[in-house]
C-alpha positions, 0 to 999 in steps of 0.5 A: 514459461514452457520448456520450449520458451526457455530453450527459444530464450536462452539460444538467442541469449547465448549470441549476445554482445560481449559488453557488460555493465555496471550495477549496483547491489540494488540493482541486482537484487531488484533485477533478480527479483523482478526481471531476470529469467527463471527456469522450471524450477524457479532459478535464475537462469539469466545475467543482466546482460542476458536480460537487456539481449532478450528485450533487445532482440524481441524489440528489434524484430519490429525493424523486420517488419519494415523489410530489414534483413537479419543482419540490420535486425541484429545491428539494431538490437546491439545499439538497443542492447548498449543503451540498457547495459550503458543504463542511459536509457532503459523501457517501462517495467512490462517490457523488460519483464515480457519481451522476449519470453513467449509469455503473450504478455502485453508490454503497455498495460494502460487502456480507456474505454468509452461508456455510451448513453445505453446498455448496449454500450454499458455493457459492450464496455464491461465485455472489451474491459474483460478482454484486455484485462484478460491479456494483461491491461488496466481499464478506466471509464469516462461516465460523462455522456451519461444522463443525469439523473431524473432524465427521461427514459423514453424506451421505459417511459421512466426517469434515469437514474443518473451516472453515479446509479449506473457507476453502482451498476458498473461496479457490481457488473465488474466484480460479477466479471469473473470465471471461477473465483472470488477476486473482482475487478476494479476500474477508474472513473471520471465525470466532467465537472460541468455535469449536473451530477457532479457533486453525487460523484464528488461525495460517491465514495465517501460512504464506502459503498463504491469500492471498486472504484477509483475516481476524477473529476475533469475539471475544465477551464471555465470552472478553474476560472470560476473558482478563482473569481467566485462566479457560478460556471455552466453545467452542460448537456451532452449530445442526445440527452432528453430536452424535456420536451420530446427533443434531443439537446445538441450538446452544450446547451446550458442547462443550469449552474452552480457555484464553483467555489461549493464545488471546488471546497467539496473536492478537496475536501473528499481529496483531503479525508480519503484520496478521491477524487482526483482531479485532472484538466481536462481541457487542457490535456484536449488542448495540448499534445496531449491529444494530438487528433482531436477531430477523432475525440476528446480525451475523457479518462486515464488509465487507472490503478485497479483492485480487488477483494483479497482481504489485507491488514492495514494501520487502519483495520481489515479492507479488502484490496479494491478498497485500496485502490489508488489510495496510499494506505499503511499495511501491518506486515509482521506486526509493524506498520509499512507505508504502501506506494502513493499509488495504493494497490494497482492492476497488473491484469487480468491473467491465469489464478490458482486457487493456493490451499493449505492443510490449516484452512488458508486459501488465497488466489493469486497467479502463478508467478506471484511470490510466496514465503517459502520457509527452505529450514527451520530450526527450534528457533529459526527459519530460513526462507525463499521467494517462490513463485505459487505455481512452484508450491508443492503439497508439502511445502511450508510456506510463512504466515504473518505474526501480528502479536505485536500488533497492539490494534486498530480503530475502526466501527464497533465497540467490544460490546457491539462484537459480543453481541452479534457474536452471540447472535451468530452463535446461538441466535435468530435473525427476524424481521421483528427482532434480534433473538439471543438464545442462551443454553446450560444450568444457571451457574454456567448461563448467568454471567452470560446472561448479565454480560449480554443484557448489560451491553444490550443497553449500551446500543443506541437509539434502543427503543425496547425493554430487552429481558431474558425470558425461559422457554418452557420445557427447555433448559434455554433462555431467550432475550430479544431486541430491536436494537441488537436486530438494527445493529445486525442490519448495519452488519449486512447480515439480514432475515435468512442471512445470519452469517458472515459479512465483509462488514464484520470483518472491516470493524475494530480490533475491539470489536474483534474480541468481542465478537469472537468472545461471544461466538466461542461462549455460543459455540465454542469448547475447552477439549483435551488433557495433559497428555494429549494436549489441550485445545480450544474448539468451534464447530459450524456447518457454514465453512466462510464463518470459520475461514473470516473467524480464522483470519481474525484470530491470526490478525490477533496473533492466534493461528488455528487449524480448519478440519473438515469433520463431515461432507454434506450428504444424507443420514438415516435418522429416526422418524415417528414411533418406529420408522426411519427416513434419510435426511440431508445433512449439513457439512460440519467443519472445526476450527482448532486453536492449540500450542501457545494460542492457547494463552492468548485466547485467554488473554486477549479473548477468553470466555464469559463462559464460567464452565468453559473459563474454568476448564481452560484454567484447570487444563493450563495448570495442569500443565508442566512443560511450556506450551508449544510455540506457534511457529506462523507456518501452514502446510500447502495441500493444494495448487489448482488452476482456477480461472482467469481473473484481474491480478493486482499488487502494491508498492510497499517499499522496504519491506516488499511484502504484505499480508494476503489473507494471512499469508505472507506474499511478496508486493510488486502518473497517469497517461492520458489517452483517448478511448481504446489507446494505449502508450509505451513508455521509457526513460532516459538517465540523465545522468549519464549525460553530464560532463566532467567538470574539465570538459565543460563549455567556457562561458565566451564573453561572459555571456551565458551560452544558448544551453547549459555547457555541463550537458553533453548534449550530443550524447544525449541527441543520439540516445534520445534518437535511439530511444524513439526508434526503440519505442516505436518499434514497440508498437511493432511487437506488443501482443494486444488484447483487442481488435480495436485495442490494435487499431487505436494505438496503431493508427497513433502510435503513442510513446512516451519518452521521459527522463530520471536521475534529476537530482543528481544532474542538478547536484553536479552542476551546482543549481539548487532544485529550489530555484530559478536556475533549475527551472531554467535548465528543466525548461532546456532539457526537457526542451531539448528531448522534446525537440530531437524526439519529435524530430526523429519521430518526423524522421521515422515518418518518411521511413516508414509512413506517418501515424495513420491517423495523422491527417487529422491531427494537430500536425496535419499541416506540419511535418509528418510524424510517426508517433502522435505523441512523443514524451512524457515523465512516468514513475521511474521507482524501478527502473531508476534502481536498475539504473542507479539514478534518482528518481524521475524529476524527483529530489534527493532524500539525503546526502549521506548515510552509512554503507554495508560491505560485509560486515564493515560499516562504512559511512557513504558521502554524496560523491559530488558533495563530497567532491565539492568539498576536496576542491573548495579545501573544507572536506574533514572526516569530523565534517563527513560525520556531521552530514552522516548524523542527519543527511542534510547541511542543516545546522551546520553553518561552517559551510559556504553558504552556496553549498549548503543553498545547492545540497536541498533534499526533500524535506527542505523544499517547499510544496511550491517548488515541488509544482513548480518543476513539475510545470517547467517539464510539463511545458515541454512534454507532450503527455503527462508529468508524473510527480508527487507534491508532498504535504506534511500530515498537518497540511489542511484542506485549504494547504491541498486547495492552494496547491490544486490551485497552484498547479492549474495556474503553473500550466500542470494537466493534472496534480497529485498530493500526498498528505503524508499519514493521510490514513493515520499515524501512529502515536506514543501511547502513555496511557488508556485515556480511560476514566471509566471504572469498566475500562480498569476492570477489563485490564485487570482481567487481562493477561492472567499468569496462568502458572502459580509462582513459587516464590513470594512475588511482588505483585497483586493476587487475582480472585483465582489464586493466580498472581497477575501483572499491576493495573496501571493507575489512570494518572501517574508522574513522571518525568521526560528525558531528551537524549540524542542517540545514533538513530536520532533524539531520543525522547524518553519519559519515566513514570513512576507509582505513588510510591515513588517507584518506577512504573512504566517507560515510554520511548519515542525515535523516529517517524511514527510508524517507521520500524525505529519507533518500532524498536524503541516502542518495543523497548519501552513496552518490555522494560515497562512490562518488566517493572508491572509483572510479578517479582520478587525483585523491587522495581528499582532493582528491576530497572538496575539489572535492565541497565545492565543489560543494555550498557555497552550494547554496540551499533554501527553509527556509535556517537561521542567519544570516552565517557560520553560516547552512545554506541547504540539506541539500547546503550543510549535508553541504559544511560538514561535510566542510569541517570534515574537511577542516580536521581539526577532529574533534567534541567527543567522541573518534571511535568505530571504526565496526565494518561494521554496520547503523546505524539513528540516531534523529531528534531530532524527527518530519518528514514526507517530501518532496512530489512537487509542491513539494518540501518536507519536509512530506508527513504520514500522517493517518487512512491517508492523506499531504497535504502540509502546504506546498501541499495535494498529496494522495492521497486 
């Protein structure tokens, strides 16, 4: 913002009301994060209550243009005000972040633009995307008017390519729509599944070539028949398509059929492998509300969730943003493994970027307000770090790297062996259309083992037809094998014949393909340079800077940070010609990419040369040396921040942890509407809440009838605010900037809201009614009812004040009462805004009943207040029962309750999928637009547990369904071995992890070729034995095994959820105490073990359990009594099990959250797409 907009702001906040609210910590910190003003500097320089005056007053300006003076203007901003401070109704986030700023920013961000059946259109399409993406706002495309494929072209007299070619087209033209940088856009697409290309789009995705899409099918009515009764339904043709026969079809006409049931399978197959595509019901959505002018059109698509390119660490490997488009995912932020919101990545517009440029290389785009790490201090061993926005970075400025080095690695394409291979080829190679060509230079002592290495991997390539073999050149000290194989395999890679470079293929590959790649590239073109004194570095030069930017981003996902220097700028050089003459010749840039400090050791490690001459050098230098190397701190140095361009933005959910790895840098993260082409919606929720009365004020029961509505709700209350919220969207529509004439013109002549609701669970909790039953049904279907009703009424109300939807003439409500917006309700996410608002989210359940509370630095357990108020009034409240509920979160187990108690106290784990539709249908059936809501299956749902629920939600009425498999990308497993019976695969670990430092003392360990001492191979079978143990984070497996020996070798832990930061912290400690047993001693192992128990008895946490001898103060002094019992060779109850080398993945006996970044406790839950932390409030949303 500009001075001048500040000044403007703060002036209008300084006459704001005098009432104040009440939030929570929670609260507070998302609003300082996300929606407080800051000034130039970057502080905040506005209260809560300044922010609900700013919006209020912004908003109310829309009552000015209905001829109300200031006075009336101000009135209504202070009932607008009261409705936010009260937290019973808050808008949409963009309206609380943009409102009132001057920023020109749009307050809806959610668009549909049609695609005609010609280029004009196509294009005329992608021209108005750019345009509203520029103004803030997300686009998707309906592709169903277009031909199928094999059509006529009478223009060209050729055949159509059908609408998945153009979808190709449409998705290379939207990356190509750019100005002045690399980020493209991303778009949604929808196809009718009545069109005879429908199954092309279903499987469209599945080969990874449309990246930049996501997309839907529109399933209609006769199809969902079909699928249930096993028939055949029609595909249709659309008006205008070639008939074949020099004619036109009309529209409707069949024109072939196809089994649903195949079709369908085909669906939830896709949905269930990769997320796409969705799947939405078209013809309901058409027949309902949901449009209300159908003689203008039919609804095609809805708005989607965009991406683009910037590259990201997920559990699965590198992807680039586009790729993670509505597709929950798991990204690696510090090492660890952080679940994304259900909707993956999403657009936030097309905006303003900077090009970010640090002094080690590091180049990111992104726009001015997006947060980086900003480090304020540091220390020898510490950094103190800031949030600030990248258009506040200065040169100078340090600013945080992610640290991977805990990263153990990732699958994905290529082996290690395919890696050094094209490693070599990217190096000192040739791409021709023959065939690969290796070129291998230096004596033969330093060339042979490179030479043995490739050869023997070339023959691990498949389908090899040739006889691949080095050969010398004559008159040159070089050698030069080539191969069809290795050419084929490039070819795969996308490099190509004049393209011996770097691809996004290559980067996408596994982490083993990494290290071989990047072994093969530094035995080509890499050097060992430096000495003692002046420090000792490893080096690769090119002339093609994108080789060493992708290579610096593998390095750094490996843990190795490097530096890119730029040597020499291209231009001319005098060079020699002929006998006596000299000429200019153009010359190449030359850039050199430098590892240093401690990288240095885990190059070697993880990496190192096949090299022997470069080995060797590396070896002598680090044992030449007397000090530690320097450790890397994961920081660059800003150089510059230069405006570049407008291009689409896009953000992520990543509840928790709030941040994720953009290229390296550590950067902060940030349901559908259905809508006709060119609309947009404005949406807002109501805290329910809010509205519950004290149990004392509630309605008696006459007669013991039951009364028309439930007597806890203050349905009054709720009618004036459901009233006031109308008001406040509508005016809205008044004040909102738009990008687009036509934009302008579709939502004003429907003037679309959406009015929805949040805080569910907590409703349902004070009044008693359990969320899995017919009596929370019931009272969805009065609530949402009821705000349907008023909401519509006060709609009608606004009509005969200010004019009707202009396009109300042809709508559904032509011959009914006029009304001011076409459509009135709808349930959006709420993440956000339920913080804000200290609710539950939308409709959603709650996720536990209790948990423990930060104050400072007490620990304080924290109960549900209507539970725990509940259980005072019913005379079975006890602090020992408190510290039951604590432990797990639910009721489960303990069944000294009444048992309609423990029926009311569900969370989330404890309902089924079923009911979850269930609700989300009740709501739907009053709400005019769509229910946003998430069926949660577990991991080990199948693709018939996705069918039924598909199913299921067409039957219950529902427009559209998401379901989450949990750990649909993957989840982590307790690794108890390599599962390797290949001799190589034992070679390659005892080639790893060298000592690089002789040891003084006589050390228990094995003694390396070299003379250096290195950590034990791990046989391939070991025995040992598991351990049950509960702990304060949960039950502790915990499994011991032990060498031939008999002494102990290595220790597995397993807490917590895959990939949630409790097994985190017990994988760490299982890898150390295991790494402390494997390395080189004097020490024997069971001593080892015997100081470790030392080290953690006694280690106290916040949430200690038991009491005397038998109390567990924490996880570590849980893992100690374990291993002391070992020790004491005192075996569990049940004999040991031989423990083969697998993959072991050991369930929980109860669900827990993850660990909290702020407080530490393991109490961090996802709700509704989002993660809060139950204990001190933290949150991402």
């Amino acid at each position: 913002m500009s001075t001048a907009d500040i000044i403007n702001t703060l002036k209008v906040q300084a006459d704001r009301p005098a009432k104040v609210g009440q939030w929570s910590e929670a609260a507070l910190r998302v609003l300082r994060e996300r929606y407080l003003l800051r000034n130039e500097a970057g502080e905040v320089i506005e209260t809560p209550e300044d922010m609900c005056w700013r919006v209020a007053m912004a908003i109310a300006q829309g009552e000015a243009k209905h001829g109300a003076d200031e006075a009336t203007v101000r009135a209504w901003a202070e009932r607008f005000y009261d409705l936010m401070v009260e937290r019973k109704f808050l808008p949409n986030s963009p309206t609380m972040m943009n409102a009132g700023k001057g920023n020109n920013l749009q307050y809806s961000a959610c668009y549909v633009l049609p695609v005609g059946d010609s280029m004009e259109e196509i294009f005329d399409a992608i021209k108005n995307a750019a345009l509203i993406h520029k103004s803030g706002g997300g686009t998707g495309f309906a592709f169903s008017r277009l031909r199928p494929a094999g059509s006529l072209v009478r223009s060209s007299g050729g055949k159509a390519s059908g609408p998945v070619s153009f979808l190709r087209v449409f998705n290379a033209a939207t990356e190509a729509v750019k100005q002045g940088g690399t980020r493209r856009g991303a778009n949604m697409g929808i196809l009718r599944v009545d069109h005879p290309d429908i199954e092309e789009f279903i499987t469209c995705k599945l080969d990874g070539s449309i990246t930049n899409f996501n997309i839907s099918v529109a399933a209609t009515d006769a199809f969902m028949r079909a699928v249930m009764e096993d028939t055949e339904y029609e595909i249709l043709a659309q008006p205008g398509w070639p008939d074949g026969k020099g004619g036109r079809y009309q529209g409707g006409e069949v024109i072939g059929r196809k089994r649903a049931r195949d079709v369908f399978q085909k669906i939830v197959e896709a949905a269930w492998r990769t997320g796409d595509p969705g799947m939405i019901f078209i013809d309901r959505i058409n027949a309902s509300p949901a449009n209300p002018t159908p003689a203008l059109g039919q609804i095609e698509a809805t708005n989607p969730c965009v991406a683009g390119d910037t590259w990201v660490l997920t559990e699965s490997g590198p992807r680039q943003v586009r790729e993670l488009v509505g597709k929950p995912c798991r990204v690696i932020v510090q090492g660890y493994a952080w679940n994304t919101g259900p909707e993956g990545f999403f657009a936030t517009g097309k905006k303003p970027v900077l090009r970010l440029r640090t002094k080690e290389g590091h180049t990111l785009r992104l726009t001015a307000n997006h947060l980086v790490a900003r480090v304020t201090r540091r220390t020898r061993w510490t950094l103190e770090v800031e949030w600030a926005e990248a258009g506040e970075l200065k040169p100078g400025d340090e600013i945080v790297l992610h640290n991977h080095r805990n990263l153990e690695g990732w699958e994905g394409p290529g082996t290690e062996e395919e890696g050094y291979l094209i490693g070599l080829l990217l190096g000192d190679g040739t791409l021709k259309k023959e065939a690969a060509v290796l070129s291998v230079w230096g004596a033969e002592d330093e060339r042979e083992p490179v030479l043995a290495q490739a050869e023997r991997y070339i023959r691990t390539l498949p389908h090899r037809s040739d006889s691949a073999r080095w050969h010398p050149v004559a008159g040159r000290d070089e050698w030069r094998m080539e191969s069809t194989a290795l050419r084929d395999l490039a070819f795969r890679l996308d490099m190509g014949i004049g393209h011996k470079s770097w691809t996004p293929t290559i980067e996408r590959t596994s982490s083993n393909f990494y290290r071989g790649f990047l072994r093969g590239l530094f035995d080509a073109d890499g050097s060992v340079q430096g000495s003692r004194e002046k420090g000792v570095s490893i080096r690769l030069s090119q002339s093609d800077r994108n080789v060493l930017e992708g290579v610096q981003r593998m390095l750094l996902r490996l843990g190795i940070h490097s530096h890119i220097y730029s040597r020499r700028e291209a231009g001319e050089a005098l060079l020699p010609e002929g006998h006596d003459g000299a000429r200019f010749y153009p010359t190449q840039p030359q850039y050199e990419l430098i590892i240093s400090n401690d990288n240095i050791l885990l190059f070697a490690e993880q990496i190192g040369f096949t090299d022997p001459a470069k080995r060797a050098a590396l070896d002598r230098l680090l044992s030449a040396y007397r000090r530690l190397l320097n450790r890397e701190r994961f920081i660059a140095r800003v150089e510059a921040v230069e405006p570049d361009g407008i291009e689409e933005v896009y953000d992520v959910r990543v509840p928790g942890v709030h941040a994720f790895d953009a290229n390296g840098l550590y950067v902060h993260n940030c349901g559908e509407q259905p809508l006709l082409p060119n609309e947009a919606c404005n949406l807002g929720s109501i805290n329910l809440l809010r509205f519950v009365k004290p149990a004392g004020q509630r309605e008696k029961h006459q007669n013991g009838h039951q009364p028309e509505r439930h007597p806890g709700i203050d349905w009054e209350e709720l009618e004036r605010v459901v009233r006031l919220s109308v008001r406040f969207l509508d005016d809205v529509i008044e004040v909102n900037p738009y990008p687009l004439p036509e934009v302008r013109k579709a939502v004003e002549g429907n003037r679309r809201i959406g009015l929805g609701v949040m805080g569910w669970a907590d409703v349902l909790f004070a009044l008693g009614i359990p969320y899995d039953s017919e009596e929370a049904l019931e009272l969805a279907h009065q609530v949402m009812g009821f705000i349907n009703e008023i909401g519509h009424d006060e709609s009608a109300r606004l009509a005969e004040e200010r004019g009707p939807f202009p396009n109300w003439p042809q709508s559904i409500y032509a011959d009914d009462r006029p009304l001011r917006n076409a459509t009135v309700t709808t349930i959006a996410p709420t993440g956000t805004i339920s913080i804000i608002a200290g609710a539950s989210s939308g409709i959603e359940p709650l996720f536990a009943l209790a948990f423990s509370h930060i104050v400072g630095e007490r620990h304080l357990t924290f109960i549900d207040p209507v539970f725990e108020q509940v259980a005072r009034e019913r005379g079975f409240y006890s602090e020992e029962l408190m510290e039951k509920v604590a432990e797990t979160g639910t009721l489960q187990g303990i069944t000294d309750l009444p048992e309609d108690v423990r029926r009311v106290f569900v969370t989330a784990h404890e309902i089924a999928p079923e009911w979850h539709v269930r609700m989300q249908a009740a709501f739907q059936a009053h709400t005019d637009n769509a229910v946003s809501k998430t069926i949660n299956l577990p991991n080990s749902a199948t693709i018939e547990d996705v069918a039924n629920a598909y199913l299921l939600a067409y039957k219950e009425g529902c427009l559209g369904i998401t379901v989450f498999r949990d750990g649909c990308k993957g989840t982590q497993v307790l690794h108890a071995g390599t599962k390797s019976t290949d001799k190589g695969a034992i070679e390659d670990e005892q080639e790893a992890k060298k000592v690089v430092t002789k040891a003084p003392v006589p050390m228990l360990g094995q003694l390396s070729p070299d003379g250096y001492y290195q950590k034990k191979p791990r046989p391939r079978v070991l025995h040992g034995t598991t351990y049950r143990w509960t702990t304060p984070l949960g039950t502790a497996y915990v499994t011991i095994n032990s060498d031939s020996s008999g002494q102990p070798f290595e220790v597995f832990l397993n807490v917590g959820k895959a990939g949630s930061d409790v097994a985190a912290v017990s994988e760490a400690l299982g890898r150390l105490i295991s790494l402390i047993l494997r390395l080189p001693s004097s020490l024997a192992p069971r001593e080892r073990l015997e100081e470790v128990v030392e080290q953690l008895a006694g280690i106290g946490g916040g949430r200690p359990l038991g009491f005397g001898p038998n109390a567990v103060r924490s996880l570590p002094d849980a893992i100690s009594q374990v291993l002391a019992e070992y020790l004491k060779g005192e075996a569990p109850e049940k004999p040991a099990e031989e423990v083969e080398v697998a993959q072991l993945s050991l369930p929980l006996d109860r669900p827990t959250g993850d660990l909290c970044p702020e407080c530490g406790q393991a109490t961090l839950v996802f709700e509704e797409g989002c993660k809060k932390c139950l204990s001190c409030g933290f949150s991402e949303c």
